[in-house]
C-alpha positions in Angstrom: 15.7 -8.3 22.3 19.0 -6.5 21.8 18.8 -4.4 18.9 20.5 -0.6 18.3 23.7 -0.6 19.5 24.1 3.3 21.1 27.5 4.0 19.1 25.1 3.7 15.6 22.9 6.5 16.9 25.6 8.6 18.3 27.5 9.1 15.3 27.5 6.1 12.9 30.8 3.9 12.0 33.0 7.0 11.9 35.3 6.6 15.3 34.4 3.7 16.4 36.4 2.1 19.3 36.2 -1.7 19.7 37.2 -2.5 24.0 38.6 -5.9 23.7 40.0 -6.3 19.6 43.5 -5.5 19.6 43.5 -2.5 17.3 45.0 -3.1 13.5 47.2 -1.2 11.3 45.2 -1.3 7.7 47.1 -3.8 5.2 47.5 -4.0 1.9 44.6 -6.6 1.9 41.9 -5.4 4.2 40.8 -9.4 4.7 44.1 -10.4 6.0 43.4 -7.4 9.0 39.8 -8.8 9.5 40.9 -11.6 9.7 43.2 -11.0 12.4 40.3 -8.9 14.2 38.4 -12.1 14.3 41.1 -14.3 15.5 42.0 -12.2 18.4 38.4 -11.9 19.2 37.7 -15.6 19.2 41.5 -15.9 20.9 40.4 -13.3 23.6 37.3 -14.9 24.1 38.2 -18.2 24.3 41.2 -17.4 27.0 39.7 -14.5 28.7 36.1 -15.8 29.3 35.9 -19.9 28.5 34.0 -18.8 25.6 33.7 -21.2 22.4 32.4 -18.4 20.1 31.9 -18.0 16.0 32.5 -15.7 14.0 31.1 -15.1 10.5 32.3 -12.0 8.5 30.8 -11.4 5.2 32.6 -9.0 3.3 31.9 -7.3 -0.9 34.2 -5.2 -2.0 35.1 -3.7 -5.8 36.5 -6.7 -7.2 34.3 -9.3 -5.6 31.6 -8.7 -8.0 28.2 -10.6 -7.3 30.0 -13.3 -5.0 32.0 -11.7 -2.3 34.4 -12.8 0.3 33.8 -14.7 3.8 36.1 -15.2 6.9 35.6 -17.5 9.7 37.0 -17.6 13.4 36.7 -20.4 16.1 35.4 -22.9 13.7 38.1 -25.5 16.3 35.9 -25.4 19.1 32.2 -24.6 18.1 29.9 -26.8 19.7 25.9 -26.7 19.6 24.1 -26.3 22.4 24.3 -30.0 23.7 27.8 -29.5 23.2 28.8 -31.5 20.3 31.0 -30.1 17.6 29.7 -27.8 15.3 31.3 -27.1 11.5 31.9 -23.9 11.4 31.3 -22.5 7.8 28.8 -20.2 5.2 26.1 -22.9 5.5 26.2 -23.0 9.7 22.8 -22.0 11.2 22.8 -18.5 13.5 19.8 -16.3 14.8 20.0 -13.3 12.9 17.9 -10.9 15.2 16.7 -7.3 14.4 18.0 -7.4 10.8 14.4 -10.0 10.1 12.7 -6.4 10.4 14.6 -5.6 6.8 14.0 -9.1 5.4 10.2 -8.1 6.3 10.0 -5.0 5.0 11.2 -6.3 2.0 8.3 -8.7 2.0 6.1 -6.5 2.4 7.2 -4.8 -0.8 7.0 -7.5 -2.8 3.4 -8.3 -2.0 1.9 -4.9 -1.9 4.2 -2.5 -3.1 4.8 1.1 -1.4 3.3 1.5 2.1 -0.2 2.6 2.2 -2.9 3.1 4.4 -3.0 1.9 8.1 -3.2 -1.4 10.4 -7.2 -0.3 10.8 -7.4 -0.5 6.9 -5.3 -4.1 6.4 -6.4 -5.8 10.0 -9.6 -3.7 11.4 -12.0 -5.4 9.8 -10.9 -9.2 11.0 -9.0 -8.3 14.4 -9.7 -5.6 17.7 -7.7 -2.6 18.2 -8.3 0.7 19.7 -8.7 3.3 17.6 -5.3 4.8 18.6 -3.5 1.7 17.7 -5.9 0.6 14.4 -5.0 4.5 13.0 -1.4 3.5 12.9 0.2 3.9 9.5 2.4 1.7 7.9 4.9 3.8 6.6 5.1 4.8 10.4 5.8 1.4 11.7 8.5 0.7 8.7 10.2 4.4 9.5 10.5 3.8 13.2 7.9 6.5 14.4 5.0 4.3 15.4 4.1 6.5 18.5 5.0 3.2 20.6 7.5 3.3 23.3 11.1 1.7 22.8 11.0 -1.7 23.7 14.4 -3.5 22.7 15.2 -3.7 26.8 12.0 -5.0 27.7 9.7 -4.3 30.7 7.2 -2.1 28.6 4.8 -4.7 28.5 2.7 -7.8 30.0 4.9 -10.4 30.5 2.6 -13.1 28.5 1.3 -10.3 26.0 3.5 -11.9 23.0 2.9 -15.9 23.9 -0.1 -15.4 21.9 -2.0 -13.8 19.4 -4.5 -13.9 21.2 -2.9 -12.4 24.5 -1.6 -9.8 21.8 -4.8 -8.2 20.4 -6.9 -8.0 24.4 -4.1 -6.4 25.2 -4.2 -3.9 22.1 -8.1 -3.7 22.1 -7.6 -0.8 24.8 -4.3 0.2 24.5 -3.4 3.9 24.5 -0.1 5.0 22.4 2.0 7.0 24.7 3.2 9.2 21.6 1.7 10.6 18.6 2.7 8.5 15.6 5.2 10.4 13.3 6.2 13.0 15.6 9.1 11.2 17.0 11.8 8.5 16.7 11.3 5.1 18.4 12.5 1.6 18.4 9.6 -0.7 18.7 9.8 -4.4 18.7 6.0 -4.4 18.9 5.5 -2.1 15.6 7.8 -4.5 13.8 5.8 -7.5 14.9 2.7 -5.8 13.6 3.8 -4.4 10.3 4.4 -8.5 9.7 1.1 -9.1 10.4 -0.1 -5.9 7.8 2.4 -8.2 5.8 0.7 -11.5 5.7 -3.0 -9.7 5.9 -3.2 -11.8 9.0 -6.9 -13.0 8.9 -7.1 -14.5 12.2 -5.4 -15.0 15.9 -4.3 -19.2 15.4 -0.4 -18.2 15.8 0.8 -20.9 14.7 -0.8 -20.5 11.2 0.5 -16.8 11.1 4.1 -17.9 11.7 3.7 -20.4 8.7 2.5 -17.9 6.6 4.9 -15.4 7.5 7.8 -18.3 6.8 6.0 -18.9 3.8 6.0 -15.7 2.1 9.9 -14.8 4.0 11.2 -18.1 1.8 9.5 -16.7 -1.5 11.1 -13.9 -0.9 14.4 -15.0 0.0 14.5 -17.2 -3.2 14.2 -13.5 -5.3 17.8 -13.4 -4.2 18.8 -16.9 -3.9 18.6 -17.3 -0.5 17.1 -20.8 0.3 18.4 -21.6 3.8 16.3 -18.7 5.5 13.4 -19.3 7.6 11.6 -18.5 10.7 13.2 -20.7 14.3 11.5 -23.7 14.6 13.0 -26.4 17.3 14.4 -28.5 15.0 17.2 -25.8 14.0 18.1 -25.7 18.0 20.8 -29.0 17.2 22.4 -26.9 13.7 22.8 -24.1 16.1 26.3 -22.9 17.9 26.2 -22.7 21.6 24.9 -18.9 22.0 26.5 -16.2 24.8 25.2 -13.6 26.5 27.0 -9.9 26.4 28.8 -11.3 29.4 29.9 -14.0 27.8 27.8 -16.7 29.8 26.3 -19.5 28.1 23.0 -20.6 27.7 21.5 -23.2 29.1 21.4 -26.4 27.4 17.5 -26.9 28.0 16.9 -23.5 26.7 14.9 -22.9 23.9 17.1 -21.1 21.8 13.3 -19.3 20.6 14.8 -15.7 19.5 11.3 -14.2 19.7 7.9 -15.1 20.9 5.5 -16.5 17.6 3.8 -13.7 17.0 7.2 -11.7 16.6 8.9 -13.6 14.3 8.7 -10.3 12.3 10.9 -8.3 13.9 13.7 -10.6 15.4 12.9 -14.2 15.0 14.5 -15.7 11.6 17.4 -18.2 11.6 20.1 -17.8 8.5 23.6 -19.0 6.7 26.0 -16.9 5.9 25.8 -17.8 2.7 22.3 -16.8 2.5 23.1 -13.1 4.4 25.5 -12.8 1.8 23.1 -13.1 -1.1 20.7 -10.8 0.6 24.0 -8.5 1.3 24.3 -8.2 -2.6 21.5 -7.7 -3.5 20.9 -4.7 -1.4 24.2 -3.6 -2.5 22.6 -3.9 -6.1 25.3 -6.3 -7.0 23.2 -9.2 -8.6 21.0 -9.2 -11.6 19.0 -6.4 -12.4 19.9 -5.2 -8.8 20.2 -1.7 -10.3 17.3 -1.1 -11.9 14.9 -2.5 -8.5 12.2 -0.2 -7.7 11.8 -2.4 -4.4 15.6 -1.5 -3.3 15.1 2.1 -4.9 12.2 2.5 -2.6 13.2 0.9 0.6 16.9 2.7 0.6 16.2 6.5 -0.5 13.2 7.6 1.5 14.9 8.8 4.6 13.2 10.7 7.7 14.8 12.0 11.0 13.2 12.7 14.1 13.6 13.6 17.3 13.7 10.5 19.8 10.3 10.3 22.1 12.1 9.9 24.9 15.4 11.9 25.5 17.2 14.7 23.3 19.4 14.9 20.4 17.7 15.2 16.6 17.5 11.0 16.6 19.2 8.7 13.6 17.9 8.9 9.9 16.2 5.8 9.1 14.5 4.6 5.9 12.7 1.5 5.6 14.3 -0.5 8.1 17.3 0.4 7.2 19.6 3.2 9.6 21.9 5.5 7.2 25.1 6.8 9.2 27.4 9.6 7.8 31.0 8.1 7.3 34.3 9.9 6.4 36.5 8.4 4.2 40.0 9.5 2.2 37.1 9.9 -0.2 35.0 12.4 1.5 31.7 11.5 3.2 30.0 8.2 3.0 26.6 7.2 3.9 26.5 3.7 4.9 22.9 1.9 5.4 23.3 -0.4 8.6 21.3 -2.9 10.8 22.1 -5.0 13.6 20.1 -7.4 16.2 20.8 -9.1 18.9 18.9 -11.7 20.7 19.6 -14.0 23.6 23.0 -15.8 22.7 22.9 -13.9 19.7 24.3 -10.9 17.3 24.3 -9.5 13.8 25.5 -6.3 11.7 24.9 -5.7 8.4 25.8 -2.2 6.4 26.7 -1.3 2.9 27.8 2.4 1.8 24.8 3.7 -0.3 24.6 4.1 -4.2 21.3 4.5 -5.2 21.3 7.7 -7.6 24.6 7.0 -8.7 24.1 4.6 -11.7 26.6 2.1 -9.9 26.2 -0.6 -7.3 27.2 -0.2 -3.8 31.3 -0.4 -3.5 32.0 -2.1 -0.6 29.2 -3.9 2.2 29.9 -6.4 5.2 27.5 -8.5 7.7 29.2 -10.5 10.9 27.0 -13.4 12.6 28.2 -14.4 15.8 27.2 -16.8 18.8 28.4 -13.9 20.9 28.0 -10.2 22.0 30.4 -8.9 19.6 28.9 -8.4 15.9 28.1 -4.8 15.8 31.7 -3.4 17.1 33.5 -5.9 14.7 31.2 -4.7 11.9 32.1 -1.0 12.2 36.0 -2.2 12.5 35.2 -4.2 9.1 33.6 -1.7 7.9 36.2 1.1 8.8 38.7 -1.4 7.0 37.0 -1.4 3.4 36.5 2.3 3.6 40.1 3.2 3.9 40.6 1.5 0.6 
């Protein structure tokens, strides 16, 4: 699963270079520029590689209130995967990634609240773990220092361990953590995953049942925010789906699944959303919609922030809060700090990011998100996001 794109961790939005986009002088209206980002991406795409890719750019400024802005690019030749014509607009179906690891953080809030106690004290008494991986706390899987190896490039481990609950907990009855937790940074897949079972209070290893529930409770809390086209992959979406493309550009195959993640980590990378719906869940963690200022949920999940150094390699490691990445940004304004997310799964990318308000008795200014069939969505989100900042 593609997930942290290394520009984020190396120094945030500020200076970021897109290879391939044209660069664009700032205009007086910043859409009009990303618009023309978009168009020569899809135009350079299309041309350069034969590729028939989307573009979805999401976009709240100061004067768009609780509604905001959208623009589209290569709506004229989207197909779906068996290649028939796709409409390209907010209500199009697109795999959303990594940024489900927000969505179920904020789920877990509005079940239970802040993060206490450990997987050992929400799923020891139903399921097997070793002790190592039962004593995991869930603030430590939500923060990114689980004391589990990175795993967004794969290879880490068994090939069939996520097929199946099942397969998942033999495998974690004698597993070892190669770090301990807290101490250090890492991007886990695998502590995502779990923190959705903490979630649900998963009871039992019948997958299919845990990825209902977790649908369930994602939809309930999705409709907080209005959101009501969100929900876990499920084979029937495959047809409402755009053709996806690799990072080099390459199509999938029409027989593929078009499965983001494996059942039983439908928590960290495996929901399906509108850009409509991404827009409503931009808002509200931009505190833009009713009573948006005043949520102890967003208060909580935005301003606790930790860095550590990453397990593996130097450097002090991003700042993270619940999900959530916080990147210093500077603006003609002075320094910015804009919470961001991305994913990225086969076929596959997303960027969300919004520059942060809580403490300032005002909403969030100015936020984004792109969804794209293609490799592209984090660089075009820091160009957007570059864009709005400039004022």
């Amino acid at each position: 699963m593609l997930t942290r794109r290394a520009v984020l961790q190396a120094g945030g939005v500020a200076g970021m270079t897109l290879a391939g986009l044209r660069p664009h002088a700032a205009k007086a209206d910043p859409v009009q520029s990303i618009q023309g980002i978009v168009d020569d991406y899809y135009a350079n795409s299309l041309g350069g590689r034969g590729a028939h890719v989307g573009v979805v750019v999401g976009i709240a400024m100061p004067d768009s209130g609780d509604r905001g802005r959208f623009v589209f690019a290569g709506g004229q030749t989207l197909t779906n995967p068996e290649g028939r014509r796709l409409e390209l607009n907010e209500h199009t179906h697109l795999e959303i990634g990594s940024i489900s690891k927000v969505f179920t953080s904020g789920m877990y809030y509005m079940l239970h609240g802040p993060y206490t106690g450990t997987l050992r004290s929400t799923l020891g008494e139903r399921l097997t773990m070793s002790p190592a991986v039962a004593d995991i706390s869930l603030k430590n899987l939500a923060v990114y220092r689980p004391g589990l190896a990175q795993d967004n490039q794969g290879g880490v481990y068994p090939p069939g361990m996520m097929r199946s609950l099942r397969n998942l907990f033999d495998h974690l009855a004698h597993f070892t953590t190669p770090f301990p937790q807290g101490t250090c940074y890492a991007y886990s897949n695998l502590g995502w995953s779990l923190l959705g079972m903490a979630t649900v209070r998963l009871a039992n290893l019948d997958t299919e049942a845990y990825a209902e529930t977790y649908n369930a409770e994602l939809k309930k809390f999705c409709r907080g925010f209005g959101a009501t086209n969100t929900e876990v992959f499920h084979p029937r979406l495959k047809p409402q789906l755009p053709r996806g493309y690799t990072r080099r550009f390459v199509s999938l195959p029409p027989d593929s699944n078009y499965q983001p993640a494996r059942d039983a980590g439908y928590a960290s990378g495996g929901i399906v959303s509108t850009g409509a719906d991404m827009m409503q869940f931009l808002l509200y963690n931009m505190g833009r919609l009713p009573r948006g200022l005043n949520d102890r949920a967003l208060a909580y999940q935005q301003t606790d922030t930790l860095q550590t150094p990453p397990c593996s390699g130097a450097g002090p490691g991003p700042t993270t809060s619940y999900g959530w990445f916080h990147a210093k940004v500077q603006t003609p304004g002075g320094e910015a700090i804009v919470l961001n997310k991305n994913g990225g799964v086969a076929g596959f990318t997303s960027w969300m990011g919004f520059v942060g308000w809580q403490g300032t008795g005002a909403p969030s200014p100015v936020g984004a998100f792109v969804l794209s069939n293609s490799p592209a969505s984090t660089r075009i989100g820091n160009e957007v996001m570059k864009l709005l900042l400039r004022g």
